[in-house]
VEXDREN-2710 file (C-alpha; in Angstrom, 1 decimal):
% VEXDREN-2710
k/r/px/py/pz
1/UNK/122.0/109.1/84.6
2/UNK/118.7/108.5/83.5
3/UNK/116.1/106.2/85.9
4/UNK/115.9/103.7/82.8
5/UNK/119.6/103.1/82.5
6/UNK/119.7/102.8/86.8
7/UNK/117.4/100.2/86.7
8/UNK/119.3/98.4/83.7
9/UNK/120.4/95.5/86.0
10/UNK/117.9/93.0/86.8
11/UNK/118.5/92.8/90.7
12/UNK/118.6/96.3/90.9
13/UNK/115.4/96.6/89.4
14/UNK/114.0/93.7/91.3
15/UNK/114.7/95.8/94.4
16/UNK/113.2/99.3/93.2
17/UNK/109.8/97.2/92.3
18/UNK/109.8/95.5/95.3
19/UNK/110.6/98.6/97.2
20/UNK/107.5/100.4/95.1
21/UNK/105.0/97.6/95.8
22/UNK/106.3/97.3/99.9
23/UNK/107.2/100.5/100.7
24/UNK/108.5/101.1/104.9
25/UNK/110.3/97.6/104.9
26/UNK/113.6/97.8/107.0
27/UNK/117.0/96.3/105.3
28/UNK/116.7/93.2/106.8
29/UNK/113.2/92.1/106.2
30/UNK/114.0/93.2/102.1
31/UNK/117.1/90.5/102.5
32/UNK/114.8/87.9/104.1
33/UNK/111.8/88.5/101.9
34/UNK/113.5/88.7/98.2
35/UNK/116.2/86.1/99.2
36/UNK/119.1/88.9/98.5
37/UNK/122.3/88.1/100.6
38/UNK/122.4/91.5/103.5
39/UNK/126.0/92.8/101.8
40/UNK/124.7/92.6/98.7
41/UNK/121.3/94.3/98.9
42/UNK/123.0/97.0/101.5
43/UNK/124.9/97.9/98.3
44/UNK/121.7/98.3/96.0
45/UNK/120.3/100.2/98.4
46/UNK/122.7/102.6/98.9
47/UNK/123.0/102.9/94.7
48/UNK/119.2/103.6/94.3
49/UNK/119.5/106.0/97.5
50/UNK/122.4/107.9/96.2
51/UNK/120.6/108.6/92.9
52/UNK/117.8/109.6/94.7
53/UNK/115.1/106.7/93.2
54/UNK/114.0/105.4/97.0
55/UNK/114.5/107.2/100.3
56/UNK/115.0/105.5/103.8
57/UNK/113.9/106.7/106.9
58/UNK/115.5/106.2/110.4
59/UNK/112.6/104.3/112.7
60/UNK/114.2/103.7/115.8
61/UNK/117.1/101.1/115.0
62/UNK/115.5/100.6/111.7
63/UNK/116.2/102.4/108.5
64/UNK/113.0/102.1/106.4
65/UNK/112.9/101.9/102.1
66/UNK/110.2/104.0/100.2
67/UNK/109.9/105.0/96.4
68/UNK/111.6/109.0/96.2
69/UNK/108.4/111.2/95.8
70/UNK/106.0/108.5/95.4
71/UNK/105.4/108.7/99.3
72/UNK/104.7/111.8/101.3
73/UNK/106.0/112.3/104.8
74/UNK/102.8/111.9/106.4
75/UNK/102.1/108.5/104.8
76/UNK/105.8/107.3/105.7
77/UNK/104.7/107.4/109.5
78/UNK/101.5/105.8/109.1
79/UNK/103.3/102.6/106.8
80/UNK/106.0/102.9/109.5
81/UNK/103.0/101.7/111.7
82/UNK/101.4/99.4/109.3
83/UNK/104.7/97.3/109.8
84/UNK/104.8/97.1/113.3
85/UNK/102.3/94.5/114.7
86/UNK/101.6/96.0/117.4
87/UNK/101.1/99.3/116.2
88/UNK/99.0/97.9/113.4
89/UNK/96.7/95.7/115.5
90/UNK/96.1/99.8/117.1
91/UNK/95.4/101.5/114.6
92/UNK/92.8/98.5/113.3
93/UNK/91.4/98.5/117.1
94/UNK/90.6/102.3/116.9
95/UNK/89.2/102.5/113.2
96/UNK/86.6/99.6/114.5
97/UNK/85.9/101.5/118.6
98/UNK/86.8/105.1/117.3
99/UNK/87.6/106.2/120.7
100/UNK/89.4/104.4/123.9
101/UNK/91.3/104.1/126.4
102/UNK/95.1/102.7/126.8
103/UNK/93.6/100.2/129.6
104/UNK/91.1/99.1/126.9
105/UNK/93.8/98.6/124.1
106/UNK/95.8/97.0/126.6
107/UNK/93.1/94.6/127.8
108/UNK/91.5/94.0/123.9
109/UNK/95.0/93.3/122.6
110/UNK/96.4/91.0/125.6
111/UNK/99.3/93.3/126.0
112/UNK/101.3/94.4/128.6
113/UNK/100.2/97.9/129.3
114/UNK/103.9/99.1/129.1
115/UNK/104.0/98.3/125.3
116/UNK/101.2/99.7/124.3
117/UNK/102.1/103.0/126.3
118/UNK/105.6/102.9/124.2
119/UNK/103.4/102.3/120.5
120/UNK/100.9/105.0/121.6
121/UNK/104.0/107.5/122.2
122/UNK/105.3/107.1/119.3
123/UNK/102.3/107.3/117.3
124/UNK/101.4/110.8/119.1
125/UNK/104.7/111.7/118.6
126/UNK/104.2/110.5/114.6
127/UNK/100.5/113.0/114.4
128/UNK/99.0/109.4/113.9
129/UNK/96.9/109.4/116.8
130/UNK/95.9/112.2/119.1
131/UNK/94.6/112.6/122.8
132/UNK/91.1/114.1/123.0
133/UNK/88.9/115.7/126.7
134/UNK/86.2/114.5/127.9
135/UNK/83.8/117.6/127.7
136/UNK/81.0/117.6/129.7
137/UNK/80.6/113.8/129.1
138/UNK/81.3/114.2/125.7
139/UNK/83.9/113.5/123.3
140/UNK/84.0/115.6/120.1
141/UNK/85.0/114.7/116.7
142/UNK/85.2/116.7/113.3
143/UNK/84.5/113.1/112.0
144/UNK/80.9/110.9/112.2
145/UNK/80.2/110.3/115.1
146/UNK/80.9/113.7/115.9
147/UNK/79.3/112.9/119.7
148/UNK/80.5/110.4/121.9
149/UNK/79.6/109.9/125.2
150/UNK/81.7/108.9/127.6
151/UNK/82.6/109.6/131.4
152/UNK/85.5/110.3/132.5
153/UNK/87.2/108.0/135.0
154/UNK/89.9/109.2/137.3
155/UNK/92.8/110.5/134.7
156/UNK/92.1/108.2/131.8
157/UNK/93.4/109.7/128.8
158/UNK/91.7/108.5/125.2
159/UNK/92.8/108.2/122.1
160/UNK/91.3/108.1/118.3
161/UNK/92.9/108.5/114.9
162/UNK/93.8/111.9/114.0
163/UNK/92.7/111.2/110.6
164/UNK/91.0/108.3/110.1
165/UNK/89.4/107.9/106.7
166/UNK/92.9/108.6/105.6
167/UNK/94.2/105.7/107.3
168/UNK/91.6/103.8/106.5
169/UNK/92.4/104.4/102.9
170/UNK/95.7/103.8/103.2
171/UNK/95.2/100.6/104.9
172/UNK/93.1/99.3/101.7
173/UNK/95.9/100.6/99.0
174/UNK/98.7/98.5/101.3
175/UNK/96.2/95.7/102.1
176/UNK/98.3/93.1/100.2
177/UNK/101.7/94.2/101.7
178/UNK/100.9/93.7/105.2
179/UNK/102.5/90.7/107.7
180/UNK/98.7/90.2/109.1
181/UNK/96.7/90.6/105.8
182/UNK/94.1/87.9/106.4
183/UNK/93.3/90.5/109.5
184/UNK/93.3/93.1/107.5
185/UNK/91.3/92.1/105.0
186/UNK/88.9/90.7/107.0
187/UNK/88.2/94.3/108.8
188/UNK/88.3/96.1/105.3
189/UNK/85.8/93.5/104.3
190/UNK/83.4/94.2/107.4
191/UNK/83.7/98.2/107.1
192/UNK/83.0/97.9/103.6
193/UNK/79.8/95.8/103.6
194/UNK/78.3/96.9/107.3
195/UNK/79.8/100.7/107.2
196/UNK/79.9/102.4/103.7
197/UNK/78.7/104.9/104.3
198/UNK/81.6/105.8/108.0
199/UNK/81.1/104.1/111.6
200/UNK/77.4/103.6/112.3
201/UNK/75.8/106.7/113.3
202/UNK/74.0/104.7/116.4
203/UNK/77.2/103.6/117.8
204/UNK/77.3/107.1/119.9
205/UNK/79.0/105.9/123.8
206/UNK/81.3/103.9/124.9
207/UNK/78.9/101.1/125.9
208/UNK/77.5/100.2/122.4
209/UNK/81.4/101.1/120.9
210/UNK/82.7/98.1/122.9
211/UNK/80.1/96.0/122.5
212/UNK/79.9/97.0/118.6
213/UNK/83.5/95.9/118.2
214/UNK/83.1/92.2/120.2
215/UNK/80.2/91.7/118.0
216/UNK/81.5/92.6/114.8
217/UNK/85.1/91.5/115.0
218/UNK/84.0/87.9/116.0
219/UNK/83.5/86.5/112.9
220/UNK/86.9/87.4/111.4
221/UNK/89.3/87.2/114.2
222/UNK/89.5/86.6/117.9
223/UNK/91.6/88.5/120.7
224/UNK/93.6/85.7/120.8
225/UNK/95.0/85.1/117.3
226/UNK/95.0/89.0/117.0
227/UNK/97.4/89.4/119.2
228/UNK/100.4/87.5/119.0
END
């Protein structure tokens, strides 16, 4: 059967836009959001699914809704993320310090360093985020700025983004789809007008990365309200 003729019925149509315009929403969340009784979205859901029009993907006890070839694999993780506070408030932490620690995560986000070790494991396990050495007091990037220096202390691991522009992107073209979108959009909004042109060049250890980030994040959110 043709797509046109699937999406015939209203509801059922309802559901593939919304799915298209919110992709990596779980069952439950669709049901709260478009005001659809569970049972009966379940079986629109499984109708779209079984002519191939969205996809779901198993996230932990979740299964999550995306648009059939609209999304690629890589891009299902990373929105997989984006709906997961925690995880999200990550990923915006390391696009604003580039580089950092899970004691500094835990510390920034007023987290208990247990759950952000469980979000970071699943993100390396994801590609979303990698581990990188400290080289001779370095830490290299293929990404500006390429340098950081930074000492190593004791076993610390770090993290960064394995590839951040394309998150970065990603987080603008989902901006107004996301739980914490005031956040969001504040951060896009200071990137934009302080860092066209990529994180500033002068921003090269980890002193003046932690300071950078309390300075710049203050006007548009505070620890506090940012985690929750």
């Amino acid at each position: 059967m043709e797509n046109g003729k699937i999406l015939e019925l209203k509801r059922r149509r309802e559901i593939y836009e919304f799915i298209s315009q919110n992709s990596g929403l779980h069952m439950r969340d669709i049901s709260r959001k478009m005001d659809i009784p569970f049972t009966s979205l379940k079986y629109h859901l499984r109708y779209l699914e079984n002519r191939e029009l969205i996809i779901s993907r198993k996230d932990s006890k979740y299964n999550r809704y995306f648009i059939s070839l609209k999304v690629g694999e890589t891009e299902k993780k990373i929105l997989a993320c984006f709906r997961k506070r925690t995880a999200l408030h990550i990923i915006l932490f390391l696009i604003l310090v580039i580089q950092c620690s899970q004691k500094e995560i835990s510390q920034f986000l007023e987290k208990h360093p247990a759950t952000i070790s469980f979000h970071l494991r699943n993100m390396l396990r994801a590609g979303i985020i990698e581990q990188v050495p400290i080289q001779e007091g370095h830490i290299k990037k293929e990404t500006r700025p390429s340098l950081i220096k930074r000492s190593q202390k004791s076993s610390e691991k770090i993290y960064v983004l394995k590839d951040h522009w394309y998150i970065y992107e990603l987080l603008i073209k989902h901006k107004d789809y996301l739980s914490d979108k005031n956040i969001v959009m504040g951060m896009i909004e200071h990137v934009e007008y302080f860092i066209a042109g990529g994180i500033p060049i002068q921003v090269q250890n980890r002193e003046d990365t932690l300071r950078s980030v309390v300075n710049t994040t203050h006007g548009f959110f505070l620890p506090p309200s940012f985690c929750s």
